[in-house]
N, CA, C and O of each residue as an XYZ file, in Angstrom:
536
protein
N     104.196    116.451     99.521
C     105.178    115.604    100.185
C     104.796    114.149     99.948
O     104.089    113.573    100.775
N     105.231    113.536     98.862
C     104.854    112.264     98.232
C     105.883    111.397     99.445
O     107.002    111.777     99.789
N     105.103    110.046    100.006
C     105.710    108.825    100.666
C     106.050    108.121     99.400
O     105.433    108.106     98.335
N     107.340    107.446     99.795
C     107.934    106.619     98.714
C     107.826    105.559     99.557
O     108.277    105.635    100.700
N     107.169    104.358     99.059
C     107.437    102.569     99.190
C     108.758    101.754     98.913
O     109.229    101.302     97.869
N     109.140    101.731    100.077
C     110.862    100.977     99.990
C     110.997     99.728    100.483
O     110.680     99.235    101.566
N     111.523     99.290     99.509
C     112.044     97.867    100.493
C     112.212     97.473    101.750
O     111.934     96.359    102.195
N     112.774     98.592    102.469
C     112.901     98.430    103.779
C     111.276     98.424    104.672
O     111.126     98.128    105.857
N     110.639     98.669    104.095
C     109.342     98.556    104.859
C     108.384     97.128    104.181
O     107.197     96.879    104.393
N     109.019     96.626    103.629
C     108.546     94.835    103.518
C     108.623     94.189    104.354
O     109.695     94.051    104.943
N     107.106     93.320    104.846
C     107.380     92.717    106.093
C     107.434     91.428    105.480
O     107.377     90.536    106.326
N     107.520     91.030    104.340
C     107.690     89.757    103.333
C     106.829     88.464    103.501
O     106.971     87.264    103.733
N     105.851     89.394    103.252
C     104.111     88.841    103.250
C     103.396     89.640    102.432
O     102.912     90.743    102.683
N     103.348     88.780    101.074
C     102.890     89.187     99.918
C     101.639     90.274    100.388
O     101.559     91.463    100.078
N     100.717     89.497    101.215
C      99.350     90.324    101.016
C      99.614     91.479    102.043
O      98.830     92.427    101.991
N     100.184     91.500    102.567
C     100.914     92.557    103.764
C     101.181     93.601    102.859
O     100.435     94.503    102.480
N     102.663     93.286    102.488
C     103.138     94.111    101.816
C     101.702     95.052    100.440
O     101.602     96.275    100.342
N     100.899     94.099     99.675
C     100.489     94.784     98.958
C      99.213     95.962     99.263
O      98.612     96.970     98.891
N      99.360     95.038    100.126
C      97.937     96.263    101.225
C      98.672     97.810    101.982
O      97.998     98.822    102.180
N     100.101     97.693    102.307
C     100.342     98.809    102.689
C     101.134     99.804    101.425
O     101.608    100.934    101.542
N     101.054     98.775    100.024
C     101.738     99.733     98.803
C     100.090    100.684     98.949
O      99.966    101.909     98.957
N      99.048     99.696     99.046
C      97.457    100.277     98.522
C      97.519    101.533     99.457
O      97.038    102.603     99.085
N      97.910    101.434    100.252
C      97.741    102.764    101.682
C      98.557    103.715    100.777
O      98.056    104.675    100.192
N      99.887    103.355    100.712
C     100.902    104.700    100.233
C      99.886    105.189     99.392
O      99.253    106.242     99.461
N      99.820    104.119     98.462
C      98.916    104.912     97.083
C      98.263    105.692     96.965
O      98.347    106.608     96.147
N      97.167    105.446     98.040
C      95.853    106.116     98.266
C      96.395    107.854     99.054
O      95.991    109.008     98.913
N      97.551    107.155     99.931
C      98.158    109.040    100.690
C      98.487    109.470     99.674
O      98.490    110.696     99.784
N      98.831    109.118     98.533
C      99.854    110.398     97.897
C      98.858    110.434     96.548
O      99.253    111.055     95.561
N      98.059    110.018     96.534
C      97.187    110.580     95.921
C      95.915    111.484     96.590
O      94.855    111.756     96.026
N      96.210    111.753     97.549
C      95.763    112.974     98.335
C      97.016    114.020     98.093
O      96.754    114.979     97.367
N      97.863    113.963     98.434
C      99.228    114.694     98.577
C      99.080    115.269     96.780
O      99.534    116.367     96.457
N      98.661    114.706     96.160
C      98.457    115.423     94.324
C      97.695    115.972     94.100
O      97.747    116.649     93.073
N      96.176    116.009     95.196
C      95.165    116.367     94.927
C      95.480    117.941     95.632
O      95.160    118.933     94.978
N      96.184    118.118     97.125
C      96.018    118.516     97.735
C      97.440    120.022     97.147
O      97.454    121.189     97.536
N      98.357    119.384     96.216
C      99.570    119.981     95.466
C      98.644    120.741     93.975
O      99.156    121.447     93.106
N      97.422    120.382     94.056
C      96.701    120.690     92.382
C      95.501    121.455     93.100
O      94.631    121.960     92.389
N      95.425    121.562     94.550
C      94.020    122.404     94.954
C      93.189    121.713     95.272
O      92.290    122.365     95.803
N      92.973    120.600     95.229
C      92.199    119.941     95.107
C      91.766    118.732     96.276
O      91.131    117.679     96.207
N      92.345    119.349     97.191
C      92.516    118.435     98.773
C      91.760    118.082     99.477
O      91.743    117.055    100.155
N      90.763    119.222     99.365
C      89.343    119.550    100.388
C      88.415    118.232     99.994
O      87.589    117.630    100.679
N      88.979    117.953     98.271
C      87.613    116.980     97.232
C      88.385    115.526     97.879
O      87.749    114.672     98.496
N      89.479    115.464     97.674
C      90.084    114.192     97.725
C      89.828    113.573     99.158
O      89.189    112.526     99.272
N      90.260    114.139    100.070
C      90.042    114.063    101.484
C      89.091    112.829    102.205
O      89.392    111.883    102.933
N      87.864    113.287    101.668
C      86.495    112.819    101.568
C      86.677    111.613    101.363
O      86.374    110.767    102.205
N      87.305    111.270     99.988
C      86.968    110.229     99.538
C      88.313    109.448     99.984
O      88.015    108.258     99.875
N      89.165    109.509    100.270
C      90.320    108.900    101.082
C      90.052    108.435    102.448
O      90.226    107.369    103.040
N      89.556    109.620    102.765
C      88.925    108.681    104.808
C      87.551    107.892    104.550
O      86.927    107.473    105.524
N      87.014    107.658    103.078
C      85.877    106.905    102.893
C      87.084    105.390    102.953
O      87.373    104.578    103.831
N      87.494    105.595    101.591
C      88.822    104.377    101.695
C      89.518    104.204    102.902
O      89.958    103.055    102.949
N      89.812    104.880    103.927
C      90.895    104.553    104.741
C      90.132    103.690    106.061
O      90.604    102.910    106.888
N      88.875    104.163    105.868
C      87.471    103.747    106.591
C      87.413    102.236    106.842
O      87.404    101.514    107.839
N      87.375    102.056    105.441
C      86.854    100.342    105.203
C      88.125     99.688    104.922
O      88.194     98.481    105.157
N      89.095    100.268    104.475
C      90.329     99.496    103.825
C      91.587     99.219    105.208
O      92.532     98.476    104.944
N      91.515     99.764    106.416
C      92.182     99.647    107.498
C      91.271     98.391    108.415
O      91.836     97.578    109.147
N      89.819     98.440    108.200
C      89.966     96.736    108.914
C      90.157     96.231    108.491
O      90.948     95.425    108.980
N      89.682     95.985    106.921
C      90.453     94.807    106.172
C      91.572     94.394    106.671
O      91.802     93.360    107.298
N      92.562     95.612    106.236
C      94.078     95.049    106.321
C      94.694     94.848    108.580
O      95.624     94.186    109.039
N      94.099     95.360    109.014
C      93.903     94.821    110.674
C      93.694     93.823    110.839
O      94.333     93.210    111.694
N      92.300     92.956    109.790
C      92.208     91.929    110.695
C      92.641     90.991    109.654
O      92.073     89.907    109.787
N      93.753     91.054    108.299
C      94.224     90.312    107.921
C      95.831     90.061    108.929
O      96.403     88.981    109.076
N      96.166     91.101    109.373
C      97.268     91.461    110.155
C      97.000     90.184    111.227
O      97.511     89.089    111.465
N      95.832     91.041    111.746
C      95.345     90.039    113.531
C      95.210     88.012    112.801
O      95.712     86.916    113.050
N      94.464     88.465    112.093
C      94.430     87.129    111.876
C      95.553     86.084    111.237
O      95.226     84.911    111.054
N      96.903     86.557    110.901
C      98.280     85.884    110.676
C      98.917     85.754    111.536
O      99.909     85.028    111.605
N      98.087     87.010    113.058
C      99.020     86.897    114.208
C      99.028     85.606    114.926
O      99.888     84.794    115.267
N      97.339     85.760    115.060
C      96.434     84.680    115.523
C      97.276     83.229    115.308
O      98.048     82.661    116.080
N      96.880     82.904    114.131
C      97.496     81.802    113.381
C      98.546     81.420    113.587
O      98.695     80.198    113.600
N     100.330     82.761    113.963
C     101.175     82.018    113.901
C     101.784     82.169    115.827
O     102.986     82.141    116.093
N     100.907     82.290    116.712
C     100.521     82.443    118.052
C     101.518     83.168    118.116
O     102.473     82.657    118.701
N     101.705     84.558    117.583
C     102.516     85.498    117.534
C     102.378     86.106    119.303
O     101.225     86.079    119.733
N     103.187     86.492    120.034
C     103.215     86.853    121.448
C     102.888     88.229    121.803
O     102.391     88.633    122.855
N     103.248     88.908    120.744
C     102.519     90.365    121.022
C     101.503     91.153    120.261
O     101.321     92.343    120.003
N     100.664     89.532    119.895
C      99.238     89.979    119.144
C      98.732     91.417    119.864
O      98.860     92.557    119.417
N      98.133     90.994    121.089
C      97.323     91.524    122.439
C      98.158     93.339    121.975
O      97.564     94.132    121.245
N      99.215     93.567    122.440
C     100.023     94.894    121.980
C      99.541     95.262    120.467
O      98.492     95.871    120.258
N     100.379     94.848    119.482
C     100.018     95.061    118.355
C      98.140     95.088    118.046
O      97.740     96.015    117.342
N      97.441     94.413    118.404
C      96.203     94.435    118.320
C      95.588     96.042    118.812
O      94.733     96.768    118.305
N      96.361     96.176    119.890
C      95.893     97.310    120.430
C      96.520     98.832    119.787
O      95.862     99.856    119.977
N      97.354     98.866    119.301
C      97.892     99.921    118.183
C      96.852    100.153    117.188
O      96.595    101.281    116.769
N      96.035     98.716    116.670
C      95.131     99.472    115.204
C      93.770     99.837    116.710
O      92.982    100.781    116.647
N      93.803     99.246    117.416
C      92.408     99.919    117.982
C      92.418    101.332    118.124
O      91.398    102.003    117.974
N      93.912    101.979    118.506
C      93.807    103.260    118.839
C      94.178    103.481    117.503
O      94.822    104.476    117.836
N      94.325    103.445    116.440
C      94.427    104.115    115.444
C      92.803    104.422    114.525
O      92.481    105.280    113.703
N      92.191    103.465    115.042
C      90.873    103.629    114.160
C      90.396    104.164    115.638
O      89.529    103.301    115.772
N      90.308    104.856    116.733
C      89.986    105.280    117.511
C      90.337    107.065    116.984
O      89.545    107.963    116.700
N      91.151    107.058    117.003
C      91.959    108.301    116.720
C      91.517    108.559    115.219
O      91.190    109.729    115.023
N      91.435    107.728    114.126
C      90.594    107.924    112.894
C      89.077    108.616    113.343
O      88.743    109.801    113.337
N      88.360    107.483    113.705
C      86.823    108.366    113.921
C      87.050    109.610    114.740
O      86.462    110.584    114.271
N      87.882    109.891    116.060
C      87.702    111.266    116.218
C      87.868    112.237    115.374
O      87.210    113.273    115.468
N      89.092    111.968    114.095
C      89.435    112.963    113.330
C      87.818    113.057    112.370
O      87.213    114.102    112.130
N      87.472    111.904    112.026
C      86.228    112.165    111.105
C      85.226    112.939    111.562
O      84.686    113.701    110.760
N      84.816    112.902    112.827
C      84.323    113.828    113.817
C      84.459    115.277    113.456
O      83.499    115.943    113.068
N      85.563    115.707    113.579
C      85.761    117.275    113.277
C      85.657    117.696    111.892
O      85.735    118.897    111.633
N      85.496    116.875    111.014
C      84.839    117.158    109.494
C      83.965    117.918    109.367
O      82.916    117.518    109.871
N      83.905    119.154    108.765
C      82.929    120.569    108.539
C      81.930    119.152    107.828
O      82.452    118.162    107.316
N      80.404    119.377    107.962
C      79.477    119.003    107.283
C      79.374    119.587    105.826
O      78.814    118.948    104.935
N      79.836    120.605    105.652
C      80.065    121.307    104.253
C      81.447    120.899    103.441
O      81.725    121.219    102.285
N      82.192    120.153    104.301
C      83.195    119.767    103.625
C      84.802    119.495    104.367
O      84.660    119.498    105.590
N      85.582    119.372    104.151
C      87.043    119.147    104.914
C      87.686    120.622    103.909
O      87.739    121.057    102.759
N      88.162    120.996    105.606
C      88.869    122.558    105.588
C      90.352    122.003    105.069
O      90.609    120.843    104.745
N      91.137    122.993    105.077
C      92.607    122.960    104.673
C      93.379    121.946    106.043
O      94.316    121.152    105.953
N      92.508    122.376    107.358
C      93.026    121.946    108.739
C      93.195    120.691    108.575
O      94.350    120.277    108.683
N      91.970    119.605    108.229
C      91.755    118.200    108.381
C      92.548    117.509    107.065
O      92.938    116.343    107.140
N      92.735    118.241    105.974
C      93.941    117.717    104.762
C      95.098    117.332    105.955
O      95.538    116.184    106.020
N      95.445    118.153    106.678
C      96.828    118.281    106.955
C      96.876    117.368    107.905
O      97.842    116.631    108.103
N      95.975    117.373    108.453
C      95.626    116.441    109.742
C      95.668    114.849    109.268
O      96.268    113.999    109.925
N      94.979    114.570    108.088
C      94.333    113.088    107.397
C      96.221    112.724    107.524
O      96.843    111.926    108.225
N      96.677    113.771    106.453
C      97.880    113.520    105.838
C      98.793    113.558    107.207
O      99.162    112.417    107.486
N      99.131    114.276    107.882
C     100.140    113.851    109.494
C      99.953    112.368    109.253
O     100.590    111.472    108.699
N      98.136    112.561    110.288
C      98.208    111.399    111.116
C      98.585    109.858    110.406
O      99.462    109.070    110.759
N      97.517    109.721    109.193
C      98.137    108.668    108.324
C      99.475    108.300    108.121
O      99.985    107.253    108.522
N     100.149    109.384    107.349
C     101.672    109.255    107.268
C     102.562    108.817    108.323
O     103.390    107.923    108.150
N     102.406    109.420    109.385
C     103.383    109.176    110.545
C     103.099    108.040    111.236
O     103.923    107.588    112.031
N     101.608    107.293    110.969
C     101.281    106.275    111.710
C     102.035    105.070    110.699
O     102.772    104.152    111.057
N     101.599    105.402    109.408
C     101.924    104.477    108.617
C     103.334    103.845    108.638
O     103.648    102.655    108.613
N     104.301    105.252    108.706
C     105.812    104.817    108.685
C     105.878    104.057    110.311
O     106.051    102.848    110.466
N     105.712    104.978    111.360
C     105.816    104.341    112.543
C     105.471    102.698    113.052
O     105.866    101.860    113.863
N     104.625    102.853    112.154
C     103.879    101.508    112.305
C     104.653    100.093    112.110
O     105.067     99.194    112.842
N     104.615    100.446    110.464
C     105.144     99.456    109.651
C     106.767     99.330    110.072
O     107.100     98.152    110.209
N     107.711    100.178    110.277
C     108.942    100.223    110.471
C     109.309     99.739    111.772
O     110.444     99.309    111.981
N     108.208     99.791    112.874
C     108.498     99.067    113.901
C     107.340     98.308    114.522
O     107.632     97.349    115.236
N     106.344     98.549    114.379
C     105.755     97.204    114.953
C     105.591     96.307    113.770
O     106.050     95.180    113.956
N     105.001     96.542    112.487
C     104.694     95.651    111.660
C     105.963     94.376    111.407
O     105.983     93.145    111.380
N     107.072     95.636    111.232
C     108.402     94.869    111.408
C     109.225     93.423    112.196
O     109.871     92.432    111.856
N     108.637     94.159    113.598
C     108.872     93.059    114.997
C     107.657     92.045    114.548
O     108.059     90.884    114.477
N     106.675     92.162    114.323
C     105.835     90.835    113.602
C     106.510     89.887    112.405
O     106.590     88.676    112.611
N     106.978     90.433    111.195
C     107.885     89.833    110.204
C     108.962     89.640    111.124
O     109.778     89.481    110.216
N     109.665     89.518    112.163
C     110.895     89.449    111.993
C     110.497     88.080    113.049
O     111.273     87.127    113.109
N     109.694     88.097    113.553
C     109.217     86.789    114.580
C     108.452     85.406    113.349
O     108.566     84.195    113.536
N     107.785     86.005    112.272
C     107.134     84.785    111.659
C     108.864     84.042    110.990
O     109.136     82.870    111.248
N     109.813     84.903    110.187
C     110.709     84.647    109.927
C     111.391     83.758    110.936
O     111.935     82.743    110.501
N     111.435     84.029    112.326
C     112.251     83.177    112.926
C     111.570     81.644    113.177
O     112.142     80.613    113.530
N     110.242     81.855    112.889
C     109.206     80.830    113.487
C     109.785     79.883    111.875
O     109.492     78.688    111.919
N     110.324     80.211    110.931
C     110.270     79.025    109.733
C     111.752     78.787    109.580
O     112.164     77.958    108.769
């Protein structure tokens, strides 16, 4: 189940936008690994990436909020906390021998649904406030 990157999910902030093409990228190249057998391997190395590559792009987020004294930093701020909250628990249930078929499906939900949810409405209500601010 490949995510497609649409226009409609541009919050029309170059580095925004190219950081959440890097996310799709990285899901659906699990979603190929996981369509070729190969899910259990990919997995691993995707919540290694999703690890380090979600504060990046958080506190490039927080920090444009910061900057443009966006009003529902404090809210929005608190969405990536519970999302990298809800990340380490999932890393938690990781077999030490490896990621079962369970936690593919799980990486792939939770990512996916956060990602669209996210971007389509909170990331959104952020672009649609810097826009009004110029």
């Amino acid at each position: 189940m490949k995510i497609e990157w649409s226009r409609d999910l541009e919050v029309n902030n170059l580095k925004i936008d190219t950081q959440h093409q890097e996310l799709f990228r990285r899901i659906n190249q699990l979603f190929e690994a996981c369509s070729e057998g190969k899910g259990s391997e990919m997995v691993a190395e995707t919540i290694k990436f999703l690890e380090e590559y979600v504060v990046v792009h958080f506190e490039t987020e927080e920090t444009l909020m910061v900057e443009a004294r966006y009003p529902g930093y404090a809210v929005h701020k608190g969405y990536h906390r519970n999302f990298i909250a809800s990340f380490k628990q999932l890393k938690e249930q990781i077999d030490p021998k490896g990621p079962g078929l369970n936690i593919v499906i799980l990486v792939n939900r939770m990512v996916v649904e956060w990602l669209n949810q996210h971007i389509r409405n909170v990331d959104k209500e952020f672009a649609q406030f810097l826009r009004s601010q110029k």
